[in-house]
SETOR-54050 format. One record per residue (C-alpha): residue number from 0; x, y, z. Coordinates in nm, 4 decimals, always signed. Last residue first. Layout:
<recs>
REC num     east    north       up
REC NUM        X        Y        Z
...
</recs>
This chain:
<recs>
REC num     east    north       up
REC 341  +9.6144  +7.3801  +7.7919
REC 340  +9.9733  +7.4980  +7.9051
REC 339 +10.0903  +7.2421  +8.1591
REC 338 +10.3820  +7.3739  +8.3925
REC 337 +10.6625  +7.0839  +8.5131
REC 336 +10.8990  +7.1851  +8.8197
REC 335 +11.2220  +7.0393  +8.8823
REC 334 +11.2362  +6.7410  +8.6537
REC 333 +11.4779  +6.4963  +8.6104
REC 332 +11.3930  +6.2270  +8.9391
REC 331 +11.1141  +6.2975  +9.1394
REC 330 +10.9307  +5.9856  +8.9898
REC 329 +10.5740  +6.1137  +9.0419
REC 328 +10.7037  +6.4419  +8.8711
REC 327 +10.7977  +6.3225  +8.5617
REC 326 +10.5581  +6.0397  +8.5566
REC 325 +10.2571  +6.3405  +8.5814
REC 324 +10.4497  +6.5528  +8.3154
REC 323 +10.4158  +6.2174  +8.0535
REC 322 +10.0237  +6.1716  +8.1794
REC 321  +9.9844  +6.5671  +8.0929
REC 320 +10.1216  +6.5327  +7.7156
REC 319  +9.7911  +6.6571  +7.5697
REC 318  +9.8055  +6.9870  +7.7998
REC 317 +10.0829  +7.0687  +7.6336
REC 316 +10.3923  +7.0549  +7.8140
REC 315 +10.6606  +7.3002  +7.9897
REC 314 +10.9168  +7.0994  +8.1611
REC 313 +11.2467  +7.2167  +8.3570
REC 312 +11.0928  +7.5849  +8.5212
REC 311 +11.2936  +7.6334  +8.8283
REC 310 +11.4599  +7.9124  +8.6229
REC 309 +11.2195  +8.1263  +8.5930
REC 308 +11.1010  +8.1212  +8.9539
REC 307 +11.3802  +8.4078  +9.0812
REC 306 +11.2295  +8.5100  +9.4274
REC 305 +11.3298  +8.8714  +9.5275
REC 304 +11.2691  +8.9364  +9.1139
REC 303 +11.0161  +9.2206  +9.2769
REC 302 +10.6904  +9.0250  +9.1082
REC 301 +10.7880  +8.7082  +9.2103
REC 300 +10.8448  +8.8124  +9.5976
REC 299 +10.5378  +9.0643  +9.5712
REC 298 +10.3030  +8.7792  +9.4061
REC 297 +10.4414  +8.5900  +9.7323
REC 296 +10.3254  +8.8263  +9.9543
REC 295 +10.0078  +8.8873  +9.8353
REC 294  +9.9680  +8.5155  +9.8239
REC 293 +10.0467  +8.5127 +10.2148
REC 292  +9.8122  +8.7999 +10.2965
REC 291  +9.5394  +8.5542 +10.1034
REC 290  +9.5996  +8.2573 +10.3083
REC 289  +9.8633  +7.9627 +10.1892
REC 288  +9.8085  +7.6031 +10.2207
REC 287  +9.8738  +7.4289 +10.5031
REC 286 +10.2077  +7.4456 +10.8402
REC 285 +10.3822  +7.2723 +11.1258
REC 284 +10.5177  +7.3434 +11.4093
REC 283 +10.7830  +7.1797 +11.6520
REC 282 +10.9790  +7.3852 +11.9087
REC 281 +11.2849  +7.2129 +12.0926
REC 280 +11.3614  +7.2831 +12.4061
REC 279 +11.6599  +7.0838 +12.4022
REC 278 +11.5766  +6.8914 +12.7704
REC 277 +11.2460  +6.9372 +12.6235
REC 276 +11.3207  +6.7906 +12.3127
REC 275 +11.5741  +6.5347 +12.4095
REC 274 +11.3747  +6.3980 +12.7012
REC 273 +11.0974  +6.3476 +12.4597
REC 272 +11.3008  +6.1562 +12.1896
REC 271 +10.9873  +6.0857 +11.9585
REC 270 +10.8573  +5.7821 +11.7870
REC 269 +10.7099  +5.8766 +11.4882
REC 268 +10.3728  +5.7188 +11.3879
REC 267 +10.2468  +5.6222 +11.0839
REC 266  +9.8569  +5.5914 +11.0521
REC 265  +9.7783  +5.8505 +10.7114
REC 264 +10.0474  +5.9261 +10.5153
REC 263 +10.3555  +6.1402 +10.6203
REC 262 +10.2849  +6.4763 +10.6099
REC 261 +10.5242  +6.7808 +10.4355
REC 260 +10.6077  +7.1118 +10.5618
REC 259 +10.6916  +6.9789 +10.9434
REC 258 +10.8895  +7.2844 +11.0831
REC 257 +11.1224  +7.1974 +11.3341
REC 256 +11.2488  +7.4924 +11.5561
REC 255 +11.5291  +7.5668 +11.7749
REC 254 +11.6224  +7.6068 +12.1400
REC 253 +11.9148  +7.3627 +12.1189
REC 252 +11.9950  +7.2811 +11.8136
REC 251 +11.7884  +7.0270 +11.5367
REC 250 +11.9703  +6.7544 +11.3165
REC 249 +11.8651  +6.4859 +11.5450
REC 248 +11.4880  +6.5250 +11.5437
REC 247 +11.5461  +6.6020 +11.1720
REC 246 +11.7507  +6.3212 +11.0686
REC 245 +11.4409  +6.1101 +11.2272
REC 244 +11.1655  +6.3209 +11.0352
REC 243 +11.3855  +6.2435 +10.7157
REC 242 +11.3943  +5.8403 +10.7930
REC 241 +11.0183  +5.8410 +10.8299
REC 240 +11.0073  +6.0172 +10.4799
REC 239 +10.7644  +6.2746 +10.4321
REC 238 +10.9518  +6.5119 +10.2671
REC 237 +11.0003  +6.9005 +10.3118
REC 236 +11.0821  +6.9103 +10.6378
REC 235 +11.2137  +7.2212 +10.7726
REC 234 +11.4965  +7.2589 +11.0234
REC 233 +11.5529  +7.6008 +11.1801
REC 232 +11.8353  +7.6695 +11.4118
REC 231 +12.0630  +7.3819 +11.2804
REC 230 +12.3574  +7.2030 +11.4763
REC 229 +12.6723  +7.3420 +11.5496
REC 228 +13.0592  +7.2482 +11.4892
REC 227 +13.1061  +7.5158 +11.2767
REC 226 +12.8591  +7.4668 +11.0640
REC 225 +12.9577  +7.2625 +10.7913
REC 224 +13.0530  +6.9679 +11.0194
REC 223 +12.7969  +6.9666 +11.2523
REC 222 +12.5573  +6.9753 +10.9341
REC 221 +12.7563  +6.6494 +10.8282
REC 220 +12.6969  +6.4905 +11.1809
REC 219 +12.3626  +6.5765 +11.1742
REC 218 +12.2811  +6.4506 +10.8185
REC 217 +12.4821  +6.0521 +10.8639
REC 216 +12.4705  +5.9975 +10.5100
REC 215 +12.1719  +5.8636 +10.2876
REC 214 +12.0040  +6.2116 +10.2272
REC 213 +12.3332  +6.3192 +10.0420
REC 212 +12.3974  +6.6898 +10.2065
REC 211 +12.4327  +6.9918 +10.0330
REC 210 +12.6351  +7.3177 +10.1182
REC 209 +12.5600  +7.6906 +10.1143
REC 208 +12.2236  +7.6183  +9.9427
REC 207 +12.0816  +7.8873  +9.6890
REC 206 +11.9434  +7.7942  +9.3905
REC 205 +12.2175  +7.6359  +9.2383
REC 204 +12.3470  +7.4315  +9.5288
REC 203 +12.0080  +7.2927  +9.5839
REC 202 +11.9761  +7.2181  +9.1983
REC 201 +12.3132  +7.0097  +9.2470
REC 200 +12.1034  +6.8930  +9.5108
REC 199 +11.7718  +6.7760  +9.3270
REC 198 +11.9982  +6.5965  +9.0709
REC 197 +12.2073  +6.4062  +9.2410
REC 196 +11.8899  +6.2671  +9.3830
REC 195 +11.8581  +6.1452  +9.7750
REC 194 +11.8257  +6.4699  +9.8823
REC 193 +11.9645  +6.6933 +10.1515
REC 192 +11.9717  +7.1168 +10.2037
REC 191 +12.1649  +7.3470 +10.4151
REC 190 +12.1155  +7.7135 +10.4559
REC 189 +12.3883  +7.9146 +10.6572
REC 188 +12.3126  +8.2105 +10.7378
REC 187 +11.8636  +8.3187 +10.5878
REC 186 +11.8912  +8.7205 +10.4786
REC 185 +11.4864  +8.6500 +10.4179
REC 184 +11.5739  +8.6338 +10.0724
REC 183 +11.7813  +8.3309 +10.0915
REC 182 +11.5393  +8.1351 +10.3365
REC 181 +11.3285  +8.2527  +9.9893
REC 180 +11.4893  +8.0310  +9.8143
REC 179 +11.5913  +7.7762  +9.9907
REC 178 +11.2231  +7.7081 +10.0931
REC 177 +11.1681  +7.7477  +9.7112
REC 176 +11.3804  +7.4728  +9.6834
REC 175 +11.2308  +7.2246  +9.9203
REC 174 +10.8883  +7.2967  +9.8068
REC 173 +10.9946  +7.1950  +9.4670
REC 172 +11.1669  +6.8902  +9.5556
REC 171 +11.4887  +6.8836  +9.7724
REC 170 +11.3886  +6.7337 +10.0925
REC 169 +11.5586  +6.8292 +10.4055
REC 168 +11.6072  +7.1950 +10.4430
REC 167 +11.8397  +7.2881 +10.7429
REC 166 +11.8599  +7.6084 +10.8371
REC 165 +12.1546  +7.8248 +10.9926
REC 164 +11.9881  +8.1752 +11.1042
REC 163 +12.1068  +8.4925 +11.0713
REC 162 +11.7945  +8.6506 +10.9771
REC 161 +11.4885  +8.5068 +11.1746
REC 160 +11.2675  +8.2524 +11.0783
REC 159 +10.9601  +8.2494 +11.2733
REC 158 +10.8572  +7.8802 +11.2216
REC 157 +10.4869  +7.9813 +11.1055
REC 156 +10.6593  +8.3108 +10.8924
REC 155 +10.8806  +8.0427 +10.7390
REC 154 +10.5603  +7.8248 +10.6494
REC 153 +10.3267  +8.1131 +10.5785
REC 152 +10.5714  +8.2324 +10.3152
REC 151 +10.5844  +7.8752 +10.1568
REC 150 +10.2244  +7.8038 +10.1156
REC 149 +10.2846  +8.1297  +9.9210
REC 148 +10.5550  +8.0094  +9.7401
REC 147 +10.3028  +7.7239  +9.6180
REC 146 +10.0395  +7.9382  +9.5215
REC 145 +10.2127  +8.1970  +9.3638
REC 144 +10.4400  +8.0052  +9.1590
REC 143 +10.1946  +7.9390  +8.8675
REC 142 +10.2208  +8.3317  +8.8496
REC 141 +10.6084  +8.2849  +8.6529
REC 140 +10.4232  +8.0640  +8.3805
REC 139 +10.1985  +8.3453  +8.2949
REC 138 +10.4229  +8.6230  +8.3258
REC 137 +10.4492  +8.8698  +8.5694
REC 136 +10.5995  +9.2569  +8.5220
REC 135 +10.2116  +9.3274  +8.4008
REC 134 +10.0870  +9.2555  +8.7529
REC 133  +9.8971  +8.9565  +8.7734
REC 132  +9.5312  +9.0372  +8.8957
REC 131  +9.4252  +8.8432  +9.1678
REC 130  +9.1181  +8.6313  +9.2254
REC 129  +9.0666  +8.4666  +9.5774
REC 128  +8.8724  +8.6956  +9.8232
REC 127  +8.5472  +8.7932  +9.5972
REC 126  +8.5746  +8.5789  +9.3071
REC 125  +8.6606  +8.2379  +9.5034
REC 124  +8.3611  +8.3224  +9.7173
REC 123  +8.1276  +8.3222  +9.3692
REC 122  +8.2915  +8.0366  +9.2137
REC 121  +8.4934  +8.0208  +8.9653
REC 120  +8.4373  +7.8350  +8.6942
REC 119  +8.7380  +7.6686  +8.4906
REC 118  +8.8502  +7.6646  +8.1238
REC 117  +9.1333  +7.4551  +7.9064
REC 116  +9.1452  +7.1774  +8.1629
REC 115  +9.4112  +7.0617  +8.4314
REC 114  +9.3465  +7.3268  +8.6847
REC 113  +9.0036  +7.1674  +8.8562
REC 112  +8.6478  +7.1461  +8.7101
REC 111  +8.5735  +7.3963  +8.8764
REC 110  +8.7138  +7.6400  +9.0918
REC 109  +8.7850  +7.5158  +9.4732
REC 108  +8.6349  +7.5700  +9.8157
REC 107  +8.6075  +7.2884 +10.1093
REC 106  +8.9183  +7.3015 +10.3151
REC 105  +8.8762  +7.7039 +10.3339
REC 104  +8.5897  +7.6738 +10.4641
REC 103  +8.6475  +7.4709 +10.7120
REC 102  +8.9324  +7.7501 +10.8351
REC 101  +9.2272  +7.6218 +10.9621
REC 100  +9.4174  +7.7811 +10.6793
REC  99  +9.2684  +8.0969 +10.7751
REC  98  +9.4439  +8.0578 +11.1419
REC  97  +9.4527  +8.4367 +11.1480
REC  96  +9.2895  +8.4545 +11.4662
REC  95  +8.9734  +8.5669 +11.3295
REC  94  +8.9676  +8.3417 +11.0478
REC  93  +9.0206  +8.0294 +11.3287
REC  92  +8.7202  +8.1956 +11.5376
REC  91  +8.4856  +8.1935 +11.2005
REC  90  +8.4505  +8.5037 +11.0268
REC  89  +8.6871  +8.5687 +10.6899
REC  88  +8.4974  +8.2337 +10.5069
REC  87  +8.8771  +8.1243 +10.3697
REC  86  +8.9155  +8.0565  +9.9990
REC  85  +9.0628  +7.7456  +9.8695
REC  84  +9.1325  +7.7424  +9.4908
REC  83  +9.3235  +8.0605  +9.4853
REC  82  +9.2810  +8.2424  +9.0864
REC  81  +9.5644  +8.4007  +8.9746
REC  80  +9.4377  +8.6560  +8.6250
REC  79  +9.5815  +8.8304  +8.3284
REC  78  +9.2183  +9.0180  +8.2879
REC  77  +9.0908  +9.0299  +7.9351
REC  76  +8.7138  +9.0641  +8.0013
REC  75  +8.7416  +9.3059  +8.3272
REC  74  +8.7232  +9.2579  +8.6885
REC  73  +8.5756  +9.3917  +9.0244
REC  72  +8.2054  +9.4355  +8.9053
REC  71  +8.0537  +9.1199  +8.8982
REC  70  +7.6742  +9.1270  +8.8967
REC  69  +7.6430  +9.0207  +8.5309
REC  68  +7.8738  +8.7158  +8.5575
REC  67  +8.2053  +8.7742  +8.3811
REC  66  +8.3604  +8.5890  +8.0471
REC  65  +8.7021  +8.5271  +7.9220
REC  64  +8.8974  +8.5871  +8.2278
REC  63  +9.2654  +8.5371  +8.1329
REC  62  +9.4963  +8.2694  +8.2846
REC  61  +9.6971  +8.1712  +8.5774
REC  60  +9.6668  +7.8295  +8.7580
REC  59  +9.8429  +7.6231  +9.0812
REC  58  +9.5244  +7.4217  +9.1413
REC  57  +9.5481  +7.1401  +8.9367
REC  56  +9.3472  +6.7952  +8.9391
REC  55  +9.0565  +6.7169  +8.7335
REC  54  +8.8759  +6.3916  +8.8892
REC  53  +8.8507  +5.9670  +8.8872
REC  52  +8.9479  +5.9922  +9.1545
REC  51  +8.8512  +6.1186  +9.4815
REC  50  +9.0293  +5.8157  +9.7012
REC  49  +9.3146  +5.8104  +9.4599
REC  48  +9.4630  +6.1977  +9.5413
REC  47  +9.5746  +6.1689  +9.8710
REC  46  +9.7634  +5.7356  +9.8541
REC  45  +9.8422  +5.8833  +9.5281
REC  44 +10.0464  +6.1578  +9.6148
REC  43 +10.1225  +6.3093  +9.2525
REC  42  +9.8803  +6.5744  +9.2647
REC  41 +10.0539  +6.6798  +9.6256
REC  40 +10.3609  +6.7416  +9.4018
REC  39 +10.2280  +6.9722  +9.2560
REC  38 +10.1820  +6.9827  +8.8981
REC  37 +10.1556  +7.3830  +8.7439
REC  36  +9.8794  +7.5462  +8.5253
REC  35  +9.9448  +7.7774  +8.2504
REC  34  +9.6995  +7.9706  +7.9958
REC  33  +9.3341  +7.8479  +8.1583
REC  32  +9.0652  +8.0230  +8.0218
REC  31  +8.8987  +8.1806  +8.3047
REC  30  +8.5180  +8.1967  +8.3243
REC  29  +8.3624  +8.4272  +8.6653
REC  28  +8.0922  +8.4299  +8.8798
REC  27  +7.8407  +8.6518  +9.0441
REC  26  +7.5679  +8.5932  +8.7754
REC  25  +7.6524  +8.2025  +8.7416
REC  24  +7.8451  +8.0741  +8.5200
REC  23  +7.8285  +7.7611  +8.1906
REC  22  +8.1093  +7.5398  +8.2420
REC  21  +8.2583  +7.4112  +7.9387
REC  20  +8.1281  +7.0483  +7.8672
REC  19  +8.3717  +6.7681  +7.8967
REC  18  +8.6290  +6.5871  +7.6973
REC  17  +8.8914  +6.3654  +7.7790
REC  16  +9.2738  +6.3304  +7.7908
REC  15  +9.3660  +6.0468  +8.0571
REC  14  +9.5920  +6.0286  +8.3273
REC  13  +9.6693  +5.7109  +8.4369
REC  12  +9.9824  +5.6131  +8.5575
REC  11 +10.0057  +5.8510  +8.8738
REC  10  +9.6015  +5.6980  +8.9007
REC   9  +9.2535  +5.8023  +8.7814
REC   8  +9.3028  +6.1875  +8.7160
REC   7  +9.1413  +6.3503  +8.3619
REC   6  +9.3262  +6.6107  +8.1887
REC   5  +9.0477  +6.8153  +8.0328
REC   4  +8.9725  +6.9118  +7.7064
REC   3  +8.6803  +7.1390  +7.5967
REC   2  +8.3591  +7.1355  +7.5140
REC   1  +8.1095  +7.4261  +7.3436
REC   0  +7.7387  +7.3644  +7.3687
</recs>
């Protein structure tokens, strides 16, 4: 039997290269060999990821489909191939509201063994409603972008983001910046955008923010100041941070949104200025994952050039370096976003 190399998960500091079998398929399934595979920064939330490990991590993959099950018809031997990890089931009430990322299903679907190896299996209901051809204009590394600019698109379409209007990104990671991004593309006014890394908001500024904002200074009062005396009309959190969701109740206009992109862990609780927010009325939403209308859309933003990913690349690794891209993106420092290529 033929093996292969897999990035094995125990801990941020602990990622280990290991061997495994490559998975044998099923009639209605498919093998992709694995070309480029992206770290999230969800694989790098320990207090997520620790309670399944030891385990493969990586679901933000494009590669070529090496071998096809007998009964599928949809793709060829040589496809340049996205494959979604988390499928929705298409009939349960949340499906057919177009709540997909609701859906249980959904929750529970992945390829195996997970995005950090040099092949994966995927699974019959991953084959029908989550494999999607790249189109020839996309490169590999460029498709690792689907997934999260997709989670993306549902977020801004979630808040209702209308043209014209100031937003407020706080948090400038990877999520952060494509939320710039495509704020941008969306004909976005103002967009402002905090960090606590020089780093992170000189890349900000680059990608698309009209002014940035060190996370440690007094954010409403400096978004006040850069917009004309007003506060934001969309504010989207892109960190966790107690301290960011605070900035954010604060940082928020009358009659606009909050979009809560990222969680806090598990058991903290927010204290919130009721009186405020109603007085304000304030709307608060938040957003998962991407459905399969919203990876569409994203392949179209890449695809089009709308959404520049290129440069957002810093790291590209083998997949034998994967503990070294792991500390670059657990300490949220240098690195922007890091691709393993198994």
């Amino acid at each position: 039997m033929k093996t292969m190399k897999v990035a094995m998960y125990y801990n941020n500091n602990d990622v280990r290269i290991e061997e495994m079998l490559v998975p044998s398929i099923g009639d209605n399934e498919l093998l992709v060999k694995v070309k480029a595979s992206g770290i999230c920064g969800s694989d790098v939330m320990e207090w997520y990821r620790i309670k399944k490990a030891p385990r493969i991590l990586g679901h933000e993959i494009t590669g070529d489909i090496v071998e096809i099950g007998k009964n599928v018809k949809k793709y060829r031997i040589g496809d340049r191939v996205f494959v979604s990890h988390h499928v929705p089931c298409n009939t349960c009430r949340f499906c057919l509201n177009n709540q997909q990322t609701l859906c249980h299903t959904l929750h529970s679907t992945n390829f195996y063994p997970g995005g950090f190896a040099e092949y994966l299996r995927v699974p019959e209901i991953n084959v029908d409603r989550g494999v999607f051809v790249l189109p020839k204009e996309m490169s590999y590394d460029e498709g690792v972008f689907i997934e999260p600019l997709a989670c993306v698109v549902r977020g801004l379409k979630t808040a209702e983001m209308k043209p014209g209007q100031t937003v407020l990104v706080l948090g400038s990671g990877i999520s952060g910046l494509l939320q710039i991004k495509l704020a941008k593309a969306w004909n976005a006014g103002k967009i402002l955008a905090t960090d606590v890394e020089e780093y992170r908001l000189k890349a900000a500024k680059k990608f698309g923010a009209d002014a940035v904002i060190h996370a440690k200074d007094d954010v409403p009062e400096q978004v006040k100041k850069r917009n004309d005396g007003k506060l934001a009309d969309l504010v989207i959190l892109c960190t966790g941070a107690p301290s960011a969701i605070k900035q954010a109740l604060k940082s928020v206009d009358s009659g606009g949104t909050i979009l809560f992109f990222a969680p806090t862990e598990p058991g903290i609780e927010i204290a919130f200025p009721l009186f405020d927010l109603w007085n304000k009325q304030i709307k608060m939403v938040s957003t998962y994952a991407g459905n399969p209308e919203d990876i569409n859309s994203a392949i179209d933003l890449i695809k089009s050039k709308k959404v520049n990913v290129v440069d957002m690349i810093s790291h590209k690794l083998p997949l034998s370096e994967a503990a070294k891209g792991f500390q670059l993106v657990a300490k949220a420092q240098e690195s922007i976003k890091v691709i393993l290529e198994p």
